[in-house]
BAFI-3210 file (N, C-alpha, C; in Angstrom, 3 decimals, decimal comma, padded with zeros to 6 digits):
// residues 214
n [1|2|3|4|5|6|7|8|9|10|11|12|13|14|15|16|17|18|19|20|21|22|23|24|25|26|27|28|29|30|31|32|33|34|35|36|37|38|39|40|41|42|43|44|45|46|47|48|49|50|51|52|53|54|55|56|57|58|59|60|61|62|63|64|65|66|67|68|69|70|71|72|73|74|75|76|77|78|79|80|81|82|83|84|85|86|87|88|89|90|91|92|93|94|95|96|97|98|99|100|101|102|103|104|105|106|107|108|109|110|111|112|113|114|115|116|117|118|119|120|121|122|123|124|125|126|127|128|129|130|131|132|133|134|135|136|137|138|139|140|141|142|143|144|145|146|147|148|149|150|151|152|153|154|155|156|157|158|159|160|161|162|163|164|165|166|167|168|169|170|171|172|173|174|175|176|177|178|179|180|181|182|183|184|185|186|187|188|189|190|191|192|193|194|195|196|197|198|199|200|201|202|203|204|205|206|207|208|209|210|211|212|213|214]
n.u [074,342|076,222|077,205|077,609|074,792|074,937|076,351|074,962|072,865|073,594|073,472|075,315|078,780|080,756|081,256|083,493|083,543|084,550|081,647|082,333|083,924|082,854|081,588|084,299|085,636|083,642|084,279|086,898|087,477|085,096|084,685|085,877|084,189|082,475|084,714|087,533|089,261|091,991|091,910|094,087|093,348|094,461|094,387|091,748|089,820|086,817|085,952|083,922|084,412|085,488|083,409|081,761|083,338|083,600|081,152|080,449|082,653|081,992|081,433|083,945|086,096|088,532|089,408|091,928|092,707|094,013|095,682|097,258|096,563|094,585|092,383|091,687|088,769|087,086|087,497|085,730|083,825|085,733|086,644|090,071|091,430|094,608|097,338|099,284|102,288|101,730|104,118|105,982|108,529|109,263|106,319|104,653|105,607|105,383|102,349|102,103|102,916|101,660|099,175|099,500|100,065|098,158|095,290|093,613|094,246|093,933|094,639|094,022|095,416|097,598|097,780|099,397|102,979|105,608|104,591|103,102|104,234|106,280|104,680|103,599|105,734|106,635|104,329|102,959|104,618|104,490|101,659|098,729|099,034|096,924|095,543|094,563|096,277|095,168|095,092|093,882|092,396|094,242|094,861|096,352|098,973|099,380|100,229|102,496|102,806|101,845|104,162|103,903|103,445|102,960|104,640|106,216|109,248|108,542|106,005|102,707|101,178|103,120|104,957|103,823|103,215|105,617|105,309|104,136|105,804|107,504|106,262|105,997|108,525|110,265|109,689|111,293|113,959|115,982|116,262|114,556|114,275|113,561|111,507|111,103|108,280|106,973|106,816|105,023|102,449|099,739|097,904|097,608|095,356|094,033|091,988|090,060|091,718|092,246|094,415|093,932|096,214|096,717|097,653|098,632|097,789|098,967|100,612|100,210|102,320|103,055|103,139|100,451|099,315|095,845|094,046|095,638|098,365|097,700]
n.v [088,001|088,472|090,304|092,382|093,432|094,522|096,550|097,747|098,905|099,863|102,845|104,825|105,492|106,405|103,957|103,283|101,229|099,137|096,962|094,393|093,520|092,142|089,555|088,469|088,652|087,297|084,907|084,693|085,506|084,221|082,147|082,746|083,741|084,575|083,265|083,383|085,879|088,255|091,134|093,145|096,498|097,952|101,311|103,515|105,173|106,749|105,523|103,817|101,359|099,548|099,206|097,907|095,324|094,506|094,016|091,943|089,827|089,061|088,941|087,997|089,055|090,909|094,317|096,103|098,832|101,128|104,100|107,270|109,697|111,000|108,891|108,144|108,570|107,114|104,653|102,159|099,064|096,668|097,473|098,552|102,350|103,138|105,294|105,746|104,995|103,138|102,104|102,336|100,607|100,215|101,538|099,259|097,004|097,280|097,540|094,253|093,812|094,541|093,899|090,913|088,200|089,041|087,970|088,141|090,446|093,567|095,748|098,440|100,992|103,419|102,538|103,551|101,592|101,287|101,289|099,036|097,054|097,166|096,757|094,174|092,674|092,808|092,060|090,007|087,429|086,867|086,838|084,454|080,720|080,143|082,291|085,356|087,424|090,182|092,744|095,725|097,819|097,326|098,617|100,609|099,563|098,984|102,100|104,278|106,394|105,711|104,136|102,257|099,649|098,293|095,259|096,057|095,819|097,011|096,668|095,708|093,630|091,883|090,885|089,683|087,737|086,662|085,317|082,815|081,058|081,144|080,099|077,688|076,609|074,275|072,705|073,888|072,688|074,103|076,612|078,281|079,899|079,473|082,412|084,806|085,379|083,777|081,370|078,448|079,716|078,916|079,711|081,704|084,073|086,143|088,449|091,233|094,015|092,955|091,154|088,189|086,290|083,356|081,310|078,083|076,294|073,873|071,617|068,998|067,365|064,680|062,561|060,180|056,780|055,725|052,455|051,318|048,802|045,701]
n.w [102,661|106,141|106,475|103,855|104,396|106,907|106,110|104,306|105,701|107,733|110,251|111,220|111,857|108,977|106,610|103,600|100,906|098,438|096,833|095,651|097,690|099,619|099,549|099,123|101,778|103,158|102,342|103,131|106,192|107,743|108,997|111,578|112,955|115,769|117,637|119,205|118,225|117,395|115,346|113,543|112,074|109,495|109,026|109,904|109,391|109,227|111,099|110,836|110,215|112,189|113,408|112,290|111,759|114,868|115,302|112,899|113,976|116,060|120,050|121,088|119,907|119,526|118,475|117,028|115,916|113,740|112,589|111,224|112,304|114,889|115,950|118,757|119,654|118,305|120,946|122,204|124,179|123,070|121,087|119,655|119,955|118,305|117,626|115,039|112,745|109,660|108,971|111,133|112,380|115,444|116,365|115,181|116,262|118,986|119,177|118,887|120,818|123,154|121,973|121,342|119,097|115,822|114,783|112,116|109,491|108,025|105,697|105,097|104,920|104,220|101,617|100,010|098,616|099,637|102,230|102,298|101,964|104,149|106,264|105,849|106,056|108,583|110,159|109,232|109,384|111,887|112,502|113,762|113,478|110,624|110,613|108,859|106,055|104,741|102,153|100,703|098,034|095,889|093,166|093,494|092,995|090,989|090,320|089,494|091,200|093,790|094,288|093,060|089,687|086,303|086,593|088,823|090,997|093,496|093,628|095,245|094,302|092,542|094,705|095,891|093,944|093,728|096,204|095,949|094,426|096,752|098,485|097,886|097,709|098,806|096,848|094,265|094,496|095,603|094,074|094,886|097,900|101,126|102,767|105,897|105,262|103,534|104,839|106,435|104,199|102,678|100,691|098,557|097,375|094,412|093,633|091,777|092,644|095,413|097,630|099,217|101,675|103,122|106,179|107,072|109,615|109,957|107,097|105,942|104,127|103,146|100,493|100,186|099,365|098,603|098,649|101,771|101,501|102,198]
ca.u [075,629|075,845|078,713|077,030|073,710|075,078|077,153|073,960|071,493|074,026|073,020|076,286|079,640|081,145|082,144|083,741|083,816|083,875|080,560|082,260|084,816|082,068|081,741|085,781|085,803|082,893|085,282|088,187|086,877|083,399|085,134|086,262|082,900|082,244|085,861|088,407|089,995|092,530|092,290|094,380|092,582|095,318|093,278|090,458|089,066|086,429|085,590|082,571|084,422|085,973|082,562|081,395|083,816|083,220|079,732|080,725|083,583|081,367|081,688|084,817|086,895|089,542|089,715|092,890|091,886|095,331|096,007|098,029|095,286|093,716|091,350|091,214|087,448|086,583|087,340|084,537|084,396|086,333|087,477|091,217|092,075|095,776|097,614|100,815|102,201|102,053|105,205|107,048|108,252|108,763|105,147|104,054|106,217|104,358|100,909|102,483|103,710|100,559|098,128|100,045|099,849|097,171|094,854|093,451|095,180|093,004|095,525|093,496|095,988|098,327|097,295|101,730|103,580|106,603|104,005|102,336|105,686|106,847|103,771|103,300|107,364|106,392|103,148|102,759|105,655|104,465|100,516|098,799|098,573|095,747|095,319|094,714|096,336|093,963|095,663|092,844|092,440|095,613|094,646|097,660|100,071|099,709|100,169|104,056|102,640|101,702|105,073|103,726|103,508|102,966|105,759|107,494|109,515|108,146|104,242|102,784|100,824|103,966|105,771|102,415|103,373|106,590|104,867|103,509|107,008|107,906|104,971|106,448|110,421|110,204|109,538|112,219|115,197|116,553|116,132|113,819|114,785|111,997|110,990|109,657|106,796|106,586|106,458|103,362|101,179|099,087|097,370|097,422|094,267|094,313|091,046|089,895|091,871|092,492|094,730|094,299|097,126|095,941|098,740|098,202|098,738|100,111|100,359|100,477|103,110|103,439|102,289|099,697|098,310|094,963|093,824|097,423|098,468|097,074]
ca.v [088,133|089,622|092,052|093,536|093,593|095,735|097,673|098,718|099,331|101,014|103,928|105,220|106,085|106,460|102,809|103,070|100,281|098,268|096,217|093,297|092,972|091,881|088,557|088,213|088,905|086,519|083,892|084,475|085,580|083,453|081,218|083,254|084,860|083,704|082,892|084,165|086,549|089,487|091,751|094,173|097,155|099,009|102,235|103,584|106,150|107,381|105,193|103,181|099,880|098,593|098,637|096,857|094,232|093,971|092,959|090,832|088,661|088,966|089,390|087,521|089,506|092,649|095,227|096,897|099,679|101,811|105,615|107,872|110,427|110,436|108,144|107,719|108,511|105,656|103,732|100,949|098,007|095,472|098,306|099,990|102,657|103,212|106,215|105,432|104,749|101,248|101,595|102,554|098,890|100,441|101,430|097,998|096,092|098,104|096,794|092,941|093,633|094,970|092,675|089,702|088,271|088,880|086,621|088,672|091,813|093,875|096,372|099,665|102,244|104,362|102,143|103,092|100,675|101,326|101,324|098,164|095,848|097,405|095,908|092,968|091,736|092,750|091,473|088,289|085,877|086,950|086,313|083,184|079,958|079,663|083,632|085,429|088,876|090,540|093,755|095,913|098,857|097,682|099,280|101,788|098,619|099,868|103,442|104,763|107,365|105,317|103,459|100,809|099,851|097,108|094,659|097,001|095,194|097,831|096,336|094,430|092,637|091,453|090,444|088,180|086,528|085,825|084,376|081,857|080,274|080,615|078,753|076,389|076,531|072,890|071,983|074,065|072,124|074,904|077,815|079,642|079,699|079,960|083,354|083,998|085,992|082,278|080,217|078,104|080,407|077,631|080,198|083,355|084,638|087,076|089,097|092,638|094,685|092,551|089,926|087,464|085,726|082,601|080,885|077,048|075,334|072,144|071,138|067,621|067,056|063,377|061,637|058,701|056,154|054,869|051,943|050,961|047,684|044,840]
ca.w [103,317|106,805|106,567|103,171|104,778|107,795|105,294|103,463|106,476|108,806|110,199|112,114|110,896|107,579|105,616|102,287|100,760|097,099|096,949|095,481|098,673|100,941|099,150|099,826|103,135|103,725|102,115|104,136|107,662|107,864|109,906|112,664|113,439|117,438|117,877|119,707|117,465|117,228|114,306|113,269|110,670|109,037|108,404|110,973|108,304|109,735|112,292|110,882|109,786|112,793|113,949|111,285|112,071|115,635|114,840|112,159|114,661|118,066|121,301|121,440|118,593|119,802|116,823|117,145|114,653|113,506|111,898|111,113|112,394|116,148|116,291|120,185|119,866|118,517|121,764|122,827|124,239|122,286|119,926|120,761|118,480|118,509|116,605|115,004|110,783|109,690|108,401|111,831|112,490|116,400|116,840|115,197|117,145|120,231|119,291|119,068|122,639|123,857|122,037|121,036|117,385|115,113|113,874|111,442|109,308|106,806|105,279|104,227|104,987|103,573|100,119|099,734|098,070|100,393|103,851|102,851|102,078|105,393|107,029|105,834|106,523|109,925|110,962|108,500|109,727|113,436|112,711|114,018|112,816|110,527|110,306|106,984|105,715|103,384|101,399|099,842|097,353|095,106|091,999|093,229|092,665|089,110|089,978|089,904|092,032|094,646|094,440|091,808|088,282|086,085|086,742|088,849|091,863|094,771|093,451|096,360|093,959|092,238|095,983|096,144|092,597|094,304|097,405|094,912|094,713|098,049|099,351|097,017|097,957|099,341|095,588|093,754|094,274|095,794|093,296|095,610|099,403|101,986|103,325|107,045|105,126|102,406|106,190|106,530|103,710|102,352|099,879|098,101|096,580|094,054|093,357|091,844|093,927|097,037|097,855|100,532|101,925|104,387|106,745|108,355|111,459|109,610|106,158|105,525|102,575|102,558|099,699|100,361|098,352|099,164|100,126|101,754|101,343|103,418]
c.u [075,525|076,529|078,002|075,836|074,135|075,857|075,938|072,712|072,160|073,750|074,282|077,695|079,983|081,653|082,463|084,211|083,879|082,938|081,089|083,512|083,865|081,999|083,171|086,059|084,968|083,961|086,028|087,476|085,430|084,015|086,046|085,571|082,498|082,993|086,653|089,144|090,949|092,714|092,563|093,642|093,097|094,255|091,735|089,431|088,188|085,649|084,451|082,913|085,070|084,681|081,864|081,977|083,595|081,941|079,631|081,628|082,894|081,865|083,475|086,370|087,183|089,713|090,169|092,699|093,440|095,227|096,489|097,566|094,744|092,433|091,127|089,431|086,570|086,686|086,155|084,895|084,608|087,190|088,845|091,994|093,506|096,238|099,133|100,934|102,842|102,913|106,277|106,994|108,363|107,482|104,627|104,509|105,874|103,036|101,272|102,631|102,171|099,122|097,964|099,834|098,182|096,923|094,435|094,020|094,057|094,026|094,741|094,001|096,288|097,587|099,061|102,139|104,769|105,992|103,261|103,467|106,340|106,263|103,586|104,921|107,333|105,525|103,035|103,464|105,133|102,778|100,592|098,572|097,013|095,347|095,469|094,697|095,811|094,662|094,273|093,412|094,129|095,583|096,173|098,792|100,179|100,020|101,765|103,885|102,497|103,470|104,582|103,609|103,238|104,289|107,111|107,788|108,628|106,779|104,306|102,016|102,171|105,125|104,837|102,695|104,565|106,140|104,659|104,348|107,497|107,492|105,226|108,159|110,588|110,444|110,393|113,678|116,514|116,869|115,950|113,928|113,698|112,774|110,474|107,960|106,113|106,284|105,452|102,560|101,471|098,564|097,462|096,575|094,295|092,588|091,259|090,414|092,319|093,471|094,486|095,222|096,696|097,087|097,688|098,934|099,337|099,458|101,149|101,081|103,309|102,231|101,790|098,905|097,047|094,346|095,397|097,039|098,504|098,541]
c.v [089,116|090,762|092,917|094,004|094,738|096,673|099,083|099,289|100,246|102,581|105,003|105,765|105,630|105,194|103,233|102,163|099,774|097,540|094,697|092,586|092,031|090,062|087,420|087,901|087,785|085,131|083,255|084,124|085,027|082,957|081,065|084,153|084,012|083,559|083,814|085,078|087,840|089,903|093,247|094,836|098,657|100,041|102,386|104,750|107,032|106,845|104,189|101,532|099,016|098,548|097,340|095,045|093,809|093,598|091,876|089,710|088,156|089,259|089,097|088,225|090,817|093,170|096,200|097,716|100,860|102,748|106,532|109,574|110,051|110,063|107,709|108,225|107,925|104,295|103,124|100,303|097,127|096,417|099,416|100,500|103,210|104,429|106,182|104,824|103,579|101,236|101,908|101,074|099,017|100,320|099,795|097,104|096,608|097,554|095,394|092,549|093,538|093,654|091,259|089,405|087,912|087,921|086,959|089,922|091,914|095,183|097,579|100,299|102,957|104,274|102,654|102,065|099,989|100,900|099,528|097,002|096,233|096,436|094,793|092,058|092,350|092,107|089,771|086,938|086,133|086,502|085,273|082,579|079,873|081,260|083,841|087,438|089,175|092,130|094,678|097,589|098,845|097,896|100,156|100,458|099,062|101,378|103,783|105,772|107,288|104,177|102,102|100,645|098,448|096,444|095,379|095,924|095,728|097,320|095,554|093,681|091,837|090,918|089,245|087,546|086,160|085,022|083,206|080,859|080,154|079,721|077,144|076,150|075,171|072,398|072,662|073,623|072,910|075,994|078,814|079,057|080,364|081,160|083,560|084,770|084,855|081,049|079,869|078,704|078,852|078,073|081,958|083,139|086,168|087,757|090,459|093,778|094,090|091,394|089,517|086,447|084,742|081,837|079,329|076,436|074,676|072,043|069,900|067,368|065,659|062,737|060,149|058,117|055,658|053,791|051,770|049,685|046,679|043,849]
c.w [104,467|106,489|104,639|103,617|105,576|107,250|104,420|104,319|107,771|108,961|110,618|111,810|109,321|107,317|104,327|101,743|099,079|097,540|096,743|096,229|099,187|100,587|099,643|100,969|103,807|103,401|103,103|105,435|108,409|109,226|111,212|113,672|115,088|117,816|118,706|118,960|117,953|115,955|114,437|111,993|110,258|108,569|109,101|109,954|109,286|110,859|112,710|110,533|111,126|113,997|113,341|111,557|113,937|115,498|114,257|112,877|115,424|118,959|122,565|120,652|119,413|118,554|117,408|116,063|114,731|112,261|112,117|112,149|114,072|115,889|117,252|120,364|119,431|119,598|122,089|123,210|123,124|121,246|120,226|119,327|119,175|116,919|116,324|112,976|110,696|109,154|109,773|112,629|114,501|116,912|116,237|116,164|118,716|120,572|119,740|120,471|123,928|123,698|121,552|119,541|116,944|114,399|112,581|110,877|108,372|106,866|104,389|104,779|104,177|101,267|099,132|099,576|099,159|101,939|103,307|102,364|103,648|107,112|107,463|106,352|108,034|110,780|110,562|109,147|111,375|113,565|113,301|113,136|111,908|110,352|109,097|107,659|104,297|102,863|100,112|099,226|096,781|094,021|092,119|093,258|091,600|088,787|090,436|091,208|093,494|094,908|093,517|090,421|087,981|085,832|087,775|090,889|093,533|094,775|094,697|095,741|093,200|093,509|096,148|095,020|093,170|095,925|096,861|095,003|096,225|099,101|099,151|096,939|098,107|097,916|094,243|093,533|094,860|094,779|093,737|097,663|100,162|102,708|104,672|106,146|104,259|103,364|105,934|105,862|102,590|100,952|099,887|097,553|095,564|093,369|093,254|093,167|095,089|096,610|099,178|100,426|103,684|105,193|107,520|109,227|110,878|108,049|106,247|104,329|102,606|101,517|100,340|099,631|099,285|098,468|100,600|101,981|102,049|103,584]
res [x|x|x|x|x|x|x|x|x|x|x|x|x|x|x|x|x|x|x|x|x|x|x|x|x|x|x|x|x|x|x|x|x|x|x|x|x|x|x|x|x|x|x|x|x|x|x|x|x|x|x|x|x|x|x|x|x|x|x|x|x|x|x|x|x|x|x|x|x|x|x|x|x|x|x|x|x|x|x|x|x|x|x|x|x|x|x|x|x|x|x|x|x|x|x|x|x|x|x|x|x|x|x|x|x|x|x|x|x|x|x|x|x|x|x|x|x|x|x|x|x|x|x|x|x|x|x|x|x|x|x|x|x|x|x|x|x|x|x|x|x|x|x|x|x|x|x|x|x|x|x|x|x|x|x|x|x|x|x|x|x|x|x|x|x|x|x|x|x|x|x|x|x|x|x|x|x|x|x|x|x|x|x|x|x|x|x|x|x|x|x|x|x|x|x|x|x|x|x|x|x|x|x|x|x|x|x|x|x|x|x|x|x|x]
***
């Protein structure tokens, strides 16, 4: 896998990472490596992963890299760090302006219950088509401390068990009423810690029999 390979041979700044993201990430984001991309990367830490990811997108990929914290010295080319709290829906709505909608989101900030529902009902319904928001280190969904718990409404893994249905509103009868953050998501993923949340251009809902009838 590249992105664990350059995770484990980097020489340069600090990554912290789980080992068994990298797998994930190859999942989701494989298929945006060469592409035109914009990703946003809630959480600049210390400055070594939104290199990581410009390597991993290419030469064609902007990594808007965002913290609470100056990080203007991580500027490069392709890499713009911006200083501002992913929960002020102003400053987000600042980046959107500046670098139009993201194709990609990776959500390692605050790891707040309250900052990453703030986020995601901001950025998600405005992503692009076909973009995926990835939410990592939610172990604190289970932590009251962090604003989470098991079963507790503020969880953002429990807002993602209600995505589940909303993805699926069309097929409730009207029980569950579409969402813009339930729009076009095709799939939730739920893994150790992470969710990914994938959005598409077009889903095809008509039923078809095959062969059709001569």
């Amino acid at each position: 896998m590249d992105l664990y390979h350059y995770f484990m041979t980097q020489r340069g700044r600090d990554i912290i990472k789980n080992p068994h993201y990298f797998p994930i990430y190859e999942r989701h984001l494989r298929r945006f490596v060469d592409h035109p991309v914009t990703v946003f990367e809630i959480g600049t830490g210390n400055g070594g992963s939104c290199q990581m990811w410009k390597c991993f997108f290419g030469p064609m990929a902007r990594i808007v890299t965002i913290d609470i914290s100056d990080n203007s010295g991580f500027e490069e080319p392709q890499i713009f760090p911006r200083r501002g709290a992913q929960a002020d829906k102003d400053f987000m709505y600042s980046l959107l302006e500046e670098f139009g909608a993201p194709t990609v989101v990776l959500d390692d900030g605050s790891h707040l219950m309250d900052d990453i529902n703030v986020s995601f009902s901001m950025l998600a319904p405005r992503m692009t088509s076909g973009g995926v928001y990835m939410v990592e280190d939610l172990d604190g969904a289970y932590w009251p401390e962090r604003g989470g718990g098991v079963g507790a409404a503020t969880s953002f893994i429990e807002r993602c068990k209600l995505l589940v249905d909303e993805m699926n509103a069309l097929y409730t009868r009207g029980v569950v009423s579409p969402t813009p953050e339930g729009t076009d998501i095709w799939s939730v993923s739920f893994y150790q810690m992470i969710v990914a949340i994938e959005k598409s251009p077009f889903l095809n809902r008509e039923m078809i029999r095959m062969p059709t009838a001569l």
